[in-house]
C-alpha positions in Angstrom: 95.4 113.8 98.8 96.3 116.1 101.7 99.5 116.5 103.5 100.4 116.8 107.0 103.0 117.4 109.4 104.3 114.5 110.7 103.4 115.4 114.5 104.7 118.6 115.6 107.6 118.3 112.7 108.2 120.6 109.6 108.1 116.9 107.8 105.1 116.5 105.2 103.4 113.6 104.7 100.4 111.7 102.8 97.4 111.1 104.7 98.1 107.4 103.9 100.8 105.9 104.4 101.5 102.7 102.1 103.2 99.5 103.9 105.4 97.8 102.0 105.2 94.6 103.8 103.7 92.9 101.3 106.4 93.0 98.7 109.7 91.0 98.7 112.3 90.6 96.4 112.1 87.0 97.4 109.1 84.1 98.7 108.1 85.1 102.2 104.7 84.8 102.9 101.8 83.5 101.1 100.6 86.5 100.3 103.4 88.7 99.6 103.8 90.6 95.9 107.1 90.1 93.7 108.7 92.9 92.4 106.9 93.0 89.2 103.0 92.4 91.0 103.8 95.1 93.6 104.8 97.6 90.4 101.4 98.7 89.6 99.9 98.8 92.9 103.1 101.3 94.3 102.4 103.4 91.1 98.7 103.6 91.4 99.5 104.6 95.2 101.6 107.4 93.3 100.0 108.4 90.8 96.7 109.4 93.7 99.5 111.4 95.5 100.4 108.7 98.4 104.1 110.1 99.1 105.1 108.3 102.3 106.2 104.8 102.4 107.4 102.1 105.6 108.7 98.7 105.6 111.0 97.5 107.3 114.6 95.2 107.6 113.0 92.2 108.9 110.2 92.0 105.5 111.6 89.1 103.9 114.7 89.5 105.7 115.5 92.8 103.6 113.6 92.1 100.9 110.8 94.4 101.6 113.4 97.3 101.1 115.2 96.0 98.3 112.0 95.8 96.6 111.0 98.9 97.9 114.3 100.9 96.8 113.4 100.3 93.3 110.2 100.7 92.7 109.9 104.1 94.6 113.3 105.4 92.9 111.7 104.0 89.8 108.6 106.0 90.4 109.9 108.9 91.7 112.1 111.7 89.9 113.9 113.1 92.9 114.7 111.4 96.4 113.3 114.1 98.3 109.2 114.0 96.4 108.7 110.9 99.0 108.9 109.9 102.2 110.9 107.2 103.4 110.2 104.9 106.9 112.0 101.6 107.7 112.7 99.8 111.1 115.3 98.5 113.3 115.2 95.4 116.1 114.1 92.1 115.0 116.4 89.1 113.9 118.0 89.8 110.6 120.4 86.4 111.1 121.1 83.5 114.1 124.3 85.7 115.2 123.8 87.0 119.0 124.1 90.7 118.0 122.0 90.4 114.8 119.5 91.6 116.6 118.0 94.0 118.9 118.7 98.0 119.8 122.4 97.7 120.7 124.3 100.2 119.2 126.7 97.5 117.6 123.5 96.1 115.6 122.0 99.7 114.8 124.7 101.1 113.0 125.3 98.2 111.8 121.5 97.7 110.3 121.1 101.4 109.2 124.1 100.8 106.9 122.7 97.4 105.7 118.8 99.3 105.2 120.5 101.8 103.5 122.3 99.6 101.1 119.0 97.5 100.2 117.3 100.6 100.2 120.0 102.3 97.5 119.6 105.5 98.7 122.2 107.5 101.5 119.2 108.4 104.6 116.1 107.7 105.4 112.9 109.8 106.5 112.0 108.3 109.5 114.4 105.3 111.1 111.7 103.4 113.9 112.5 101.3 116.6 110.1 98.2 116.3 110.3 96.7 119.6 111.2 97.7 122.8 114.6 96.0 123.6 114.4 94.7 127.5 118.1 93.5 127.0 119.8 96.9 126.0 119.8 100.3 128.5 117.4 102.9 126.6 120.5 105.3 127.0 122.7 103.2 124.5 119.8 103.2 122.2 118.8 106.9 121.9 122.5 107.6 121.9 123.1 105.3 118.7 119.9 106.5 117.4 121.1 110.2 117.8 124.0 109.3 115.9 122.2 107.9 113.2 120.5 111.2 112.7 123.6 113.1 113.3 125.6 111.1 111.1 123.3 112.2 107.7 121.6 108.4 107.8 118.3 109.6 109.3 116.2 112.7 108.8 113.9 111.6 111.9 113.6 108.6 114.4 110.4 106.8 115.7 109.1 104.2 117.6 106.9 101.1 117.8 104.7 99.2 120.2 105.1 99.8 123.4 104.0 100.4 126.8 103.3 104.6 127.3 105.3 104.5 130.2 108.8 103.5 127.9 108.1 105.8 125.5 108.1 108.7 128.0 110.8 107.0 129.6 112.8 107.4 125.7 112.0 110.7 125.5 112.8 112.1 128.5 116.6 110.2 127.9 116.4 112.1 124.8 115.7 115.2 126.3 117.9 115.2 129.3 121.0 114.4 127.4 120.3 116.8 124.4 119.7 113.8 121.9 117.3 113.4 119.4 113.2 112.9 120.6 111.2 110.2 119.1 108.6 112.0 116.8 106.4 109.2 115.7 104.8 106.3 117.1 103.9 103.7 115.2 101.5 101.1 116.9 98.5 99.0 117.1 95.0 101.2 116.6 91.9 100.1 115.0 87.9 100.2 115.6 88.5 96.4 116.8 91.6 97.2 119.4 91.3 100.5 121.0 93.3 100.4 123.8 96.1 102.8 123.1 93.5 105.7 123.6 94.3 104.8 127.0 97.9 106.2 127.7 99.6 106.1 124.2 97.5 108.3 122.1 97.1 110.9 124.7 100.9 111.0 125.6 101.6 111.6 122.1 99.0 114.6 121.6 100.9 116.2 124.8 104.0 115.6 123.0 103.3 116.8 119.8 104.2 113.2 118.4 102.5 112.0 115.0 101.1 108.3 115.2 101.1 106.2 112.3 98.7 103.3 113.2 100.1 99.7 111.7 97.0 97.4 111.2 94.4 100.1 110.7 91.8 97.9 109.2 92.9 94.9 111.5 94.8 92.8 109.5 91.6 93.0 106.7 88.8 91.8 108.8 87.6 96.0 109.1 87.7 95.6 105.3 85.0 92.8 104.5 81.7 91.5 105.8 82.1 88.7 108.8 82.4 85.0 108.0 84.7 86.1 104.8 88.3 84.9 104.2 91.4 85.3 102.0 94.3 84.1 101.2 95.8 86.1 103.8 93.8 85.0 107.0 94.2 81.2 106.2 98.4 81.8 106.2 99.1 85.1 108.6 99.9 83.7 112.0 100.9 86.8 113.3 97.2 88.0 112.6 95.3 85.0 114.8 97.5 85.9 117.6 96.2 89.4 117.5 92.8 88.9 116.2 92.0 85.7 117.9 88.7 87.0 119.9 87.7 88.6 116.8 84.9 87.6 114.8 84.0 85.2 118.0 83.6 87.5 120.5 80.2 89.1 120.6 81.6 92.9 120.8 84.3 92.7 118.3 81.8 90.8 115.9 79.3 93.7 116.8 81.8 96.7 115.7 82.7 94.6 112.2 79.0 94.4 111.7 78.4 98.1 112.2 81.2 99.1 109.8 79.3 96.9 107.2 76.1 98.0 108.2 77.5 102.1 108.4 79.2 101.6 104.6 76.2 99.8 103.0 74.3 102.8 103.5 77.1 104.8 102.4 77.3 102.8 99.6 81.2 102.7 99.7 83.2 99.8 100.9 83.7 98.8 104.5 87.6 99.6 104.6 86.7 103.5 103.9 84.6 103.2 106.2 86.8 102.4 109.1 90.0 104.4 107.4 87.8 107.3 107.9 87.3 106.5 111.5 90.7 106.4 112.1 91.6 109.6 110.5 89.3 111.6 112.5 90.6 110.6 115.4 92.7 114.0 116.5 96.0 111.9 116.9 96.5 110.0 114.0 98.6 111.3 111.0 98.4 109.1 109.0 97.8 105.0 108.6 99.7 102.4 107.1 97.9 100.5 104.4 99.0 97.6 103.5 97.4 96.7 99.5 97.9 93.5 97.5 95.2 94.6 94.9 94.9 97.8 93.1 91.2 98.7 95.2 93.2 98.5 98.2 95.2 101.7 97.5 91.9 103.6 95.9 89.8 102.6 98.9 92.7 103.8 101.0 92.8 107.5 99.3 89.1 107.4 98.9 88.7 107.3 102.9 91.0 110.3 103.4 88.3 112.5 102.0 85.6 110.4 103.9 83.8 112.5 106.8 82.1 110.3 109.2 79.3 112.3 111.0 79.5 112.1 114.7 76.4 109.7 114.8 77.9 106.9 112.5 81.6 107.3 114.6 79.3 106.7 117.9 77.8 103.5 115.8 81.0 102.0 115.3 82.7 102.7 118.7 79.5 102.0 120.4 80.5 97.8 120.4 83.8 97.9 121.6 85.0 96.6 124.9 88.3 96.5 126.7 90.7 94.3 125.4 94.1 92.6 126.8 97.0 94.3 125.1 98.3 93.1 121.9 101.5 93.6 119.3 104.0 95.0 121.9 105.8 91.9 120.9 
């Protein structure tokens, strides 16, 4: 495994990134992992030198990061051999301030994640929604106490138009508070359009992007016309994904992948991990993995080179898209 600054940071991380989604301390989803199913998985991700780890409060309504807490200090022999991301923004209870990026409900939930998370700070604290209801100066202010406070190391953000993340950072800047130095969105052979603004914003500003979705919710990871129990339950994913694998184009770039890793003879997901990774913003993805291959194809892609001809067969499909997950 290789490690990498975390944009222009001192802050090391893993190549991949393991979501934690997928495990909850309590039923969530159909598809998500108890405690005890996720164990093996997490330490497999370990033990093949993944150190950085995201989930967030709104994962089984803080069960993602109760789960989460214990396994990695389980796994781990010190708090500062791994990486730690959650995120702040989304309903965590029907009370009008139980949500959002005031700064009542971020201190507020920083406290709570840390609590579920049984540990006193995390890595990276992550906006995961622009918040159209709260001035962006109470938010980087509250942020910038987080950090200043001991609670955060590092703050981040999620999907959102390039124009509010510049508009973030320059709130940051001009007031001497903390900079964003992450971005965490929505990147993937099947939705390109953040190389639009997004990606090249954050190369200018030295910011590291942590794709969510990298293998598009799994259809990158499995021949066309394929299912599991995941894409007969995950809502969220046909709202994304709902042109794919119906529209000619996007059904053209899944077949490539297939048709690029047969003759590789390595799995379609390490096929489009690799893409990902060699494109010159992304640190590193987050991988979700609800089966012990997940994590090994994950790591196996990291020392994947494409060559320039089978990146140009994958990307050669693709066609513009309307913009998706900034919600």
């Amino acid at each position: 495994m290789d490690y990498v600054r975390l944009g222009s940071t001192g802050l090391k991380v893993s190549r991949i990134c393991l979501g934690m989604m997928s495990y909850s301390a309590r039923p969530w989803r159909e598809w998500t992992l108890d405690q005890e199913a996720a164990e093996p998985i997490v330490r497999r991700a370990v033990e093949l030198g993944v150190t950085f780890f995201d989930t967030a409060d709104m994962y089984s309504v803080g069960g993602s990061e109760e789960v989460t807490g214990k396994l990695l200090g389980a796994l781990f022999p010190r708090r500062d051999d791994y990486v730690l991301a959650t995120k702040v923004y989304n309903p965590m209870g029907d009370g009008p301030n139980d949500r959002g990026l005031s700064r009542k409900h971020i201190l507020t939930s920083i406290d709570d994640s840390l609590r579920r998370l049984g540990t006193d700070h995390v890595d990276l604290y992550q906006i995961h929604r622009w918040d159209y209801d709260t001035p962006v100066e109470e938010t980087m202010s509250a942020l910038h106490d987080v950090v200043k406070a001991g609670k955060a190391r590092y703050i981040g953000a999620s999907s959102m138009w390039a124009w509010q993340f510049a508009k973030a950072q320059e709130v940051a800047r001009a007031n001497g508070w903390t900079p964003f130095v992450a971005m965490q969105n929505h990147y993937n052979l099947v939705y390109r359009e953040e190389e639009r603004e997004m990606l090249p914003l954050c190369l200018d500003e030295g910011v590291g992007v942590i794709p969510w979705s990298p293998l598009a919710r799994g259809l990158l990871a499995r021949a066309r016309d394929t299912a599991t129990a995941r894409t007969g339950s995950d809502e969220y994913a046909r709202l994304l994904y709902s042109r794919t694998g119906t529209d000619a184009s996007d059904a053209a770039v899944v077949d490539a992948v297939t048709a690029v890793a047969t003759a590789r003879g390595v799995p379609n997901a390490q096929v489009a991990l690799a893409w990902l990774l060699r494109q010159p913003a992304v640190t590193a993805p987050i991988v979700g993995a609800t089966k012990l291959v997940h994590v090994e194809d994950a790591v196996a892609a990291a020392a994947l080179t494409l060559t320039d001809e089978e990146a140009a067969r994958v990307e050669e499909a693709y066609v513009p898209h309307a913009v998706t997950g900034h919600s």
